[in-house]
Backbone as CSV, one residue per row, in Angstrom:
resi,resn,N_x,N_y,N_z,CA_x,CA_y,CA_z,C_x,C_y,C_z
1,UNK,96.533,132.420,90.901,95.270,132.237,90.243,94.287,131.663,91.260
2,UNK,93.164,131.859,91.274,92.140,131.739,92.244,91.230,130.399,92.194
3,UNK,90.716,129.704,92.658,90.290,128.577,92.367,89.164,128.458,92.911
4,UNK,87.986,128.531,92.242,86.530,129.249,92.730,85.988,127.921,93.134
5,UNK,86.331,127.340,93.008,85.827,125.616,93.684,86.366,125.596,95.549
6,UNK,87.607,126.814,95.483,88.042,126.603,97.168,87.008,128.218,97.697
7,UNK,86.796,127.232,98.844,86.163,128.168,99.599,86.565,129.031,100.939
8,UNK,87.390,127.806,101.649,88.304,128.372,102.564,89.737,127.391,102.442
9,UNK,90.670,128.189,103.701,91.598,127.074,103.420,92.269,127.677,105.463
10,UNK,92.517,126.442,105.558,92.741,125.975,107.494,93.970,125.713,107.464
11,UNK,94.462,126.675,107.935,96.013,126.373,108.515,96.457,125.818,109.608
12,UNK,97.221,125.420,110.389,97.891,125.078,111.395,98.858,125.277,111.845
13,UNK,99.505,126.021,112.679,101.097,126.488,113.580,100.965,126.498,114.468
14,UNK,102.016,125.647,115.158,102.096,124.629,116.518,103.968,124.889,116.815
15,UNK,103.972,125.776,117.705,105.043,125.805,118.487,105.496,124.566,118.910
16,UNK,107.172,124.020,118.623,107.490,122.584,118.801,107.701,122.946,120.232
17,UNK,107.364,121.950,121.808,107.844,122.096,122.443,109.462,121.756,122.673
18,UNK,110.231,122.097,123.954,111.242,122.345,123.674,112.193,120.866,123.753
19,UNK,111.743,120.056,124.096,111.934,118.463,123.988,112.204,118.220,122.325
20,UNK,110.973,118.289,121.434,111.142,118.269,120.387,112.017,118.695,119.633
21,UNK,112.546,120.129,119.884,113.138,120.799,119.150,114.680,120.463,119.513
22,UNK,114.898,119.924,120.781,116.311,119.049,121.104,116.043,117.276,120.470
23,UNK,116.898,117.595,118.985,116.724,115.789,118.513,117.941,116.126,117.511
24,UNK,118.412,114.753,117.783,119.290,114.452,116.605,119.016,113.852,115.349
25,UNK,119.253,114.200,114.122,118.863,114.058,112.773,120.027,112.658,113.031
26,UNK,119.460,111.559,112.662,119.875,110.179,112.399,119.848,109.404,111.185
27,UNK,119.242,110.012,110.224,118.897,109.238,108.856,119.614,108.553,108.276
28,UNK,121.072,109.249,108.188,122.347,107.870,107.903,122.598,107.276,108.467
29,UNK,122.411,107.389,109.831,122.691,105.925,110.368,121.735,104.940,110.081
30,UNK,120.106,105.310,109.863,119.023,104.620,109.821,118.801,103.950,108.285
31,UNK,119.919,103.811,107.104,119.743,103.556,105.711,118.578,102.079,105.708
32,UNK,118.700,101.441,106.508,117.974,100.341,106.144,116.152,100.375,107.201
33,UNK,116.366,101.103,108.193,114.934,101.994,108.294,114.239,102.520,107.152
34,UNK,115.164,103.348,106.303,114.699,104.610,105.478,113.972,103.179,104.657
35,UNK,114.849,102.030,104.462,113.846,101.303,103.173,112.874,100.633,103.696
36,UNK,113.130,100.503,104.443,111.880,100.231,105.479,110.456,100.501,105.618
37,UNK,110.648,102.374,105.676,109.774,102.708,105.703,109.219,103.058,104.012
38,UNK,109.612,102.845,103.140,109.703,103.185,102.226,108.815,101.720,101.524
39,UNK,109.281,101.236,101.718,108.216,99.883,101.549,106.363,99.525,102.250
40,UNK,106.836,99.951,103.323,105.935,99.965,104.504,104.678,101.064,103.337
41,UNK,105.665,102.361,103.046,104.355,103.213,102.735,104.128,103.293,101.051
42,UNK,104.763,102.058,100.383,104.412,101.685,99.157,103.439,101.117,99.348
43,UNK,103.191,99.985,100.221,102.361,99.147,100.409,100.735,99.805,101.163
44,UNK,100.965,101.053,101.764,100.210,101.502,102.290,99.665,102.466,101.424
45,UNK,100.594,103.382,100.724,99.856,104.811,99.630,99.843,104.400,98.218
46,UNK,100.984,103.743,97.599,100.797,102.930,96.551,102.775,103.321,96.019
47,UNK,103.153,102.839,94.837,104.344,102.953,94.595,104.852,104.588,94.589
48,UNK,106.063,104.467,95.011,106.956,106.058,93.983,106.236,106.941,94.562
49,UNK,105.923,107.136,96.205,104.906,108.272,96.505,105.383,108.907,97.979
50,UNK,106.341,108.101,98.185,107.133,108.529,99.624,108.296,108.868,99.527
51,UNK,108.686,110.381,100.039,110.202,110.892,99.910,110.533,111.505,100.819
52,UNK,112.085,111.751,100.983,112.595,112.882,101.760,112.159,112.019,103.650
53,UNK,112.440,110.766,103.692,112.327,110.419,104.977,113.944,110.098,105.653
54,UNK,113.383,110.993,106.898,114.276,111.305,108.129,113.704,110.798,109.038
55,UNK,115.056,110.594,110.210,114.858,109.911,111.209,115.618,110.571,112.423
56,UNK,114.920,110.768,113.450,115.590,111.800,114.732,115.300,110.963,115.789
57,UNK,116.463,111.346,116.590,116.422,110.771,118.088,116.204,112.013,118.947
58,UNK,115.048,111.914,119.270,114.884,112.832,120.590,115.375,112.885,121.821
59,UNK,116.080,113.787,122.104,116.864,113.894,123.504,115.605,113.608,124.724
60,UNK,116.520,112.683,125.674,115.882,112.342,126.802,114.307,111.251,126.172
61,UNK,114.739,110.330,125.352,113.953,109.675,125.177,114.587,108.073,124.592
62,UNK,115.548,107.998,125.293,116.031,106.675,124.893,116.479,106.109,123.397
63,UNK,116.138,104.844,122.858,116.219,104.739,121.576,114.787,105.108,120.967
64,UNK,114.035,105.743,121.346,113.446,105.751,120.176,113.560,107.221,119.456
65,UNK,112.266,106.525,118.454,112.934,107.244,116.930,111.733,108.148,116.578
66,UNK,111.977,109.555,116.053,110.351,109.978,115.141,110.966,110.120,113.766
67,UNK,109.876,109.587,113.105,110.135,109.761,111.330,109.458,111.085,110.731
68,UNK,110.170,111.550,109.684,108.830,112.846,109.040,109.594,112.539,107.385
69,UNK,108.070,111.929,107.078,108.208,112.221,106.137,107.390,112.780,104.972
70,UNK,107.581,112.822,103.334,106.696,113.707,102.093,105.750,112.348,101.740
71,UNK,104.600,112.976,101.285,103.922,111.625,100.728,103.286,112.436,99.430
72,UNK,103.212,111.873,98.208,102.696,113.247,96.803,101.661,112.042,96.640
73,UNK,100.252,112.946,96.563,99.125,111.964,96.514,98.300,113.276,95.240
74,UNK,97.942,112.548,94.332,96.811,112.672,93.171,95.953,113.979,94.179
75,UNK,95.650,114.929,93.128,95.510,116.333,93.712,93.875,115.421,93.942
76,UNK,93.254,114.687,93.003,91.563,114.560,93.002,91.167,113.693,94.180
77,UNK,92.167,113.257,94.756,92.088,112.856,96.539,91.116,113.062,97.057
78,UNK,89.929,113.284,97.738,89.035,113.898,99.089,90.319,113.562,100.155
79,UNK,90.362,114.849,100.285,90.861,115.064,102.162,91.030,113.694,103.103
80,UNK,89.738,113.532,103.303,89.562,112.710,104.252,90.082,111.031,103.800
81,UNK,89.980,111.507,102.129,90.698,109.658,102.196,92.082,109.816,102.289
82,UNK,93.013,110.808,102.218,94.338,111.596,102.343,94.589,111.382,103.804
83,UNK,93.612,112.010,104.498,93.516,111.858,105.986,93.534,109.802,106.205
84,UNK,92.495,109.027,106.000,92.638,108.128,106.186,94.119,106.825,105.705
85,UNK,94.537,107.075,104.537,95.240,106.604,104.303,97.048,106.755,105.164
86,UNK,97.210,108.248,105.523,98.069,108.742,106.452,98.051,107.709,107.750
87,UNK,97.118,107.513,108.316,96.538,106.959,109.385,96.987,105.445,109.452
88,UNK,96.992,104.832,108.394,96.745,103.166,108.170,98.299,103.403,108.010
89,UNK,99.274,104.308,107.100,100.488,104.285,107.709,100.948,104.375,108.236
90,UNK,100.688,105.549,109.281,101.567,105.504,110.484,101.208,103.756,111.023
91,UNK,99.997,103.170,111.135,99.987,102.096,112.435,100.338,101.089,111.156
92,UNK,100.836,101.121,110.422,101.456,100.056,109.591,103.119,100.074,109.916
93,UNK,103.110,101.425,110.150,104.744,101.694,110.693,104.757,101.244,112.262
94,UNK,103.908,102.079,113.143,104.308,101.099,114.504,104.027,99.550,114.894
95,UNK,103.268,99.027,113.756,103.471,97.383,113.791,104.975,97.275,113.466
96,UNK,105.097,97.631,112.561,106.392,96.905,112.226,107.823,97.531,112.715
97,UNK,107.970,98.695,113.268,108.753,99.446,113.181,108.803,99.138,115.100
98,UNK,109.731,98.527,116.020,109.475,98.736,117.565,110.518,100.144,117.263
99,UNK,110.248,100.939,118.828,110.574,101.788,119.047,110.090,103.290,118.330
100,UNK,109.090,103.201,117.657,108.744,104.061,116.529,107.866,105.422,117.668
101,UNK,108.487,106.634,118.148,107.814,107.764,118.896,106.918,108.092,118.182
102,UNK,107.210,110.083,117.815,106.046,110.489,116.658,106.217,110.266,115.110
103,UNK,105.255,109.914,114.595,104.978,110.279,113.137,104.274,111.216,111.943
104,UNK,105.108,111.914,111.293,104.643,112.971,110.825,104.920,113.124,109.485
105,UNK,103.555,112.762,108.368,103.870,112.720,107.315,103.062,114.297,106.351
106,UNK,104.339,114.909,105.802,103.858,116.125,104.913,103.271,115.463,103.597
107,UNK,101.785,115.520,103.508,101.076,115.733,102.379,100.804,116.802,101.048
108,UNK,101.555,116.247,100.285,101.779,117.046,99.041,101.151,116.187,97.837
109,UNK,100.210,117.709,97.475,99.555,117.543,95.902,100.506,117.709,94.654
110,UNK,100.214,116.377,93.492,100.962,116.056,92.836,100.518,117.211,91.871
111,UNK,101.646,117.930,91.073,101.306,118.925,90.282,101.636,119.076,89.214
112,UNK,101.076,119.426,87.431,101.367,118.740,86.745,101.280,118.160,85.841
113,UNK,101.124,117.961,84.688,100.052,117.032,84.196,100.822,115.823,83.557
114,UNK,102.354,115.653,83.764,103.202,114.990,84.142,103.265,114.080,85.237
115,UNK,102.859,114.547,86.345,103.062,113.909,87.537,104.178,114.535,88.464
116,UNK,105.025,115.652,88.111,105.874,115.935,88.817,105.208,116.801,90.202
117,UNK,106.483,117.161,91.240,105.692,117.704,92.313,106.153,118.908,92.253
């Protein structure tokens, strides 16, 4: 169904270089990271809004760590406060988090009239 309020829509595809694409998925070892961050981005996006966070060790990069994770934010958002709020988490995560590489959080509209995603 078409949504005459959108006018365009901007994609992005970004070949991982090949560093990236050599990492080890760590998330069980990281259980008390995961709440970690999970707190970190309650406090930052608001409750019950952060999921599905993983944790990888990138080859040839010592201990540190990149996180990726889901964040489900209220579809009536503006972008840019979506954009801003992303932002204040990640550097809420590298305060608190040492060793913290990249951060990469997938933004997802809540869908619904439930609230489910």
């Amino acid at each position: 169904m078409a949504n005459a309020r959108i006018r365009d829509v901007n994609t992005h595809l970004a070949i991982e270089p090949p560093e990236i694409a050599r990492r080890l998925d760590v998330t069980r070892h990281e259980i008390g990271l995961v709440r970690q961050i999970q707190v970190v981005a309650t406090n930052a996006l608001g409750p019950e809004c952060c999921h599905e966070v993983r944790f990888y060790r990138p080859a040839g990069r010592g201990r540190e760590r990149d996180v990726v994770l889901h964040w489900v934010f209220v579809p009536r958002m503006p972008v840019g406060e979506a954009h801003q709020r992303v932002e204040r988490l990640e550097q809420a995560l590298r305060a608190r988090i040492p060793g913290m590489g990249s951060v990469l959080v997938h933004v997802e509209p809540m869908n619904g009239a439930d609230g489910a995603t």
